[in-house]
N, C-alpha and C positions, 0 to 999 in steps of 0.2 A: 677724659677731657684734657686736652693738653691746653697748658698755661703759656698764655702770649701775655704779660704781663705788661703794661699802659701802651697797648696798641688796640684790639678789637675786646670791644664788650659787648657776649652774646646777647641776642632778645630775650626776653621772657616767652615769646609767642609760644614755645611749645608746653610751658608748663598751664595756660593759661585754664581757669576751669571751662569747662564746655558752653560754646555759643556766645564767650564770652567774646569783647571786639581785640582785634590786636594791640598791643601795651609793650610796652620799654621800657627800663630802667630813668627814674628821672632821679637826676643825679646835683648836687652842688659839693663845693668845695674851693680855697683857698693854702695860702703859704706864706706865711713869714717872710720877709723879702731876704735877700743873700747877705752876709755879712761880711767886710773883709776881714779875713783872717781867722775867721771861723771855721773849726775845725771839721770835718765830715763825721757824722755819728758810727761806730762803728762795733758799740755793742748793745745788744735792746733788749729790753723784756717786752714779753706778748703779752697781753691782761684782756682776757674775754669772758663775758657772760654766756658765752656760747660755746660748746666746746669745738663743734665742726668749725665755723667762723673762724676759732683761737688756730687750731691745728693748719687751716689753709692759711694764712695768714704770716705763720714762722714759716712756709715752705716758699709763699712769696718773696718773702723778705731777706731768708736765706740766700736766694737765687742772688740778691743784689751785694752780697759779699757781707751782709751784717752777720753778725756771729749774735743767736738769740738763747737766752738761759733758759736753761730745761726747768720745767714746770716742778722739779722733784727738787732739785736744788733751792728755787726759790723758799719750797715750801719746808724746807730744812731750814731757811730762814725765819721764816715766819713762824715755826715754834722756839726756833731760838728765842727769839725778840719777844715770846709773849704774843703774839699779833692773834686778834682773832678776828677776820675778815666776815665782814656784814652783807659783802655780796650786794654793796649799793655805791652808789658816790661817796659816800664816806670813807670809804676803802681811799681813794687815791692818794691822801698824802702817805698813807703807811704803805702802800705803792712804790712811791719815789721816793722814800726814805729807803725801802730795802733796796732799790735802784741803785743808790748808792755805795751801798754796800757792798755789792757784786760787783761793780765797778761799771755799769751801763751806763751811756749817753742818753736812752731816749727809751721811755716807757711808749709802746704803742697801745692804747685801749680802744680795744672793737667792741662796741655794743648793739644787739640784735633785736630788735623788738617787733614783736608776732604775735598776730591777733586773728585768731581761728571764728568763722560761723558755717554753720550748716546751709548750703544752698540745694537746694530744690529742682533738677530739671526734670523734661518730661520728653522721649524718647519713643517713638511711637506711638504715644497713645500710654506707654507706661511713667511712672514718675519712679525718679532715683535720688536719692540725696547722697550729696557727697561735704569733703570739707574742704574749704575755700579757706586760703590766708594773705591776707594785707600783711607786708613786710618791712624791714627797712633796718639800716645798718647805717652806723656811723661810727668813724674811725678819727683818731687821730694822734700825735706823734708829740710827745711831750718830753721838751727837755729834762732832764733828771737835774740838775745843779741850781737851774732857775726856776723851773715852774711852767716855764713860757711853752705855748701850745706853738709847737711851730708850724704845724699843718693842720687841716682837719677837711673830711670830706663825708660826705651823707651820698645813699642810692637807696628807692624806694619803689615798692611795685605800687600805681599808680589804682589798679584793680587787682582782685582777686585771684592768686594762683592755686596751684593743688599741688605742687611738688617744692616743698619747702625747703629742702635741704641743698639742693642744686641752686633753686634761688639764693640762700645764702652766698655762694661761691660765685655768684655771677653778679650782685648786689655788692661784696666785697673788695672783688676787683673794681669793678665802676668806680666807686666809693673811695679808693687810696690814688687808681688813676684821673681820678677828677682832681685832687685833691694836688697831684704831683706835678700834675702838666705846667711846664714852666715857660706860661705865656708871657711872661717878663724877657724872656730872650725868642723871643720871634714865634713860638707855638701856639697854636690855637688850639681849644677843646672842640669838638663836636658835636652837640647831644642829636641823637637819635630820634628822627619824630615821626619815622613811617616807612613800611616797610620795603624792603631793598637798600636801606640807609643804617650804615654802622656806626656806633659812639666811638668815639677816639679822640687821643690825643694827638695831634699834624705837627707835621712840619714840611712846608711848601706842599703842600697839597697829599702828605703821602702821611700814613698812618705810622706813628714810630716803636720801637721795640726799643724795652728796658738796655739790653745790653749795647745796643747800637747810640745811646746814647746820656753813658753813663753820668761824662762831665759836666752834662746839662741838671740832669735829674738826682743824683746822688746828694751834691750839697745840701739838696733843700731837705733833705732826709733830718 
């Protein structure tokens, strides 16, 4: 699956469980407004509850010229310091304290939360059960020095899918590109609400790409 990164975000339609009606990413998200003389972030830590999510995430981010610390180094910190991570919101200031210390601008934390049931269909005349999961992912971009969230963006499957993993990566993207589109200089977001119709971030009517428009998107990072 190749990464067009805040231009087209896939549907969910093909994961969706059987007979179920067609669905899309429903997405929100904001930014920090521009600051002058604020500098561009340009080294991050990734922090995910998820590891597929964490791993797509630094391959995103990477693309945009951030330089993201290896998950082994971090955690060469974190026994230095004594740290012992709880694997909950409590974790974030010993987070952006180690942020620090590695010399990062901006902790990015993606959190995934996935809620499995057994659904029922019936197929002929036979009944099959499968597993169906409600998803959602929220992301956001936190300064290391102050605290201050500079970004943050949510994408959620609205019904039930069956392929969770790909959801992840198609929820995540939505989720940072909702999150980035910097409708304060002339860009509109699009959400997607029925098929033939793609989510995106515009400009004058055309669907934009990370590299084609970096000066826009970069600072708000």
């Amino acid at each position: 699956m190749s990464v067009r990164f805040f231009y087209r975000i896939c549907s969910l339609s093909l994961l969706l469980v059987s007979c179920a009606p067609m669905t899309f990413p429903v997405t929100s998200g904001s930014h920090a407004p521009l600051e002058q003389g604020r500098s561009i972030a340009k080294r991050a830590i990734v922090w995910s509850n998820h590891p597929s999510a964490g791993n797509h995430m630094i391959t995103l981010f990477q693309q945009t010229g951030l330089v993201v610390v290896e998950r082994a180094h971090l955690q060469q910190i974190f026994n230095e310091q004594k740290i012992r991570l709880t694997h909950t919101s409590d974790d974030d200031s010993d987070i952006l304290r180690v942020g620090k210390l590695v010399g990062a601008d901006r902790v990015i934390f993606v959190e995934v939360t996935e809620k499995s049931q057994v659904i029922a269909n019936v197929y002929y005349g036979a009944a099959r059960s499968e597993t169906a999961y409600n998803m959602s992912v929220a992301v956001r971009g936190v300064d290391v020095e102050s605290g201050e969230i500079r970004w943050s963006g949510t994408a959620q499957t609205p019904r039930a899918i069956n392929n969770p993993e790909l959801a992840i990566v198609i929820l995540s993207e939505a989720a940072v590109a909702r999150a980035l589109c910097p409708v304060e200089s002339g860009y509109q977001w699009k959400e997607r609400t029925r098929e033939g119709e793609e989510a995106f971030c515009m400009k004058d009517g055309k669907g934009i790409s990370l590299l084609d428009h970096k000066q826009a998107i970069l600072p708000l990072l």
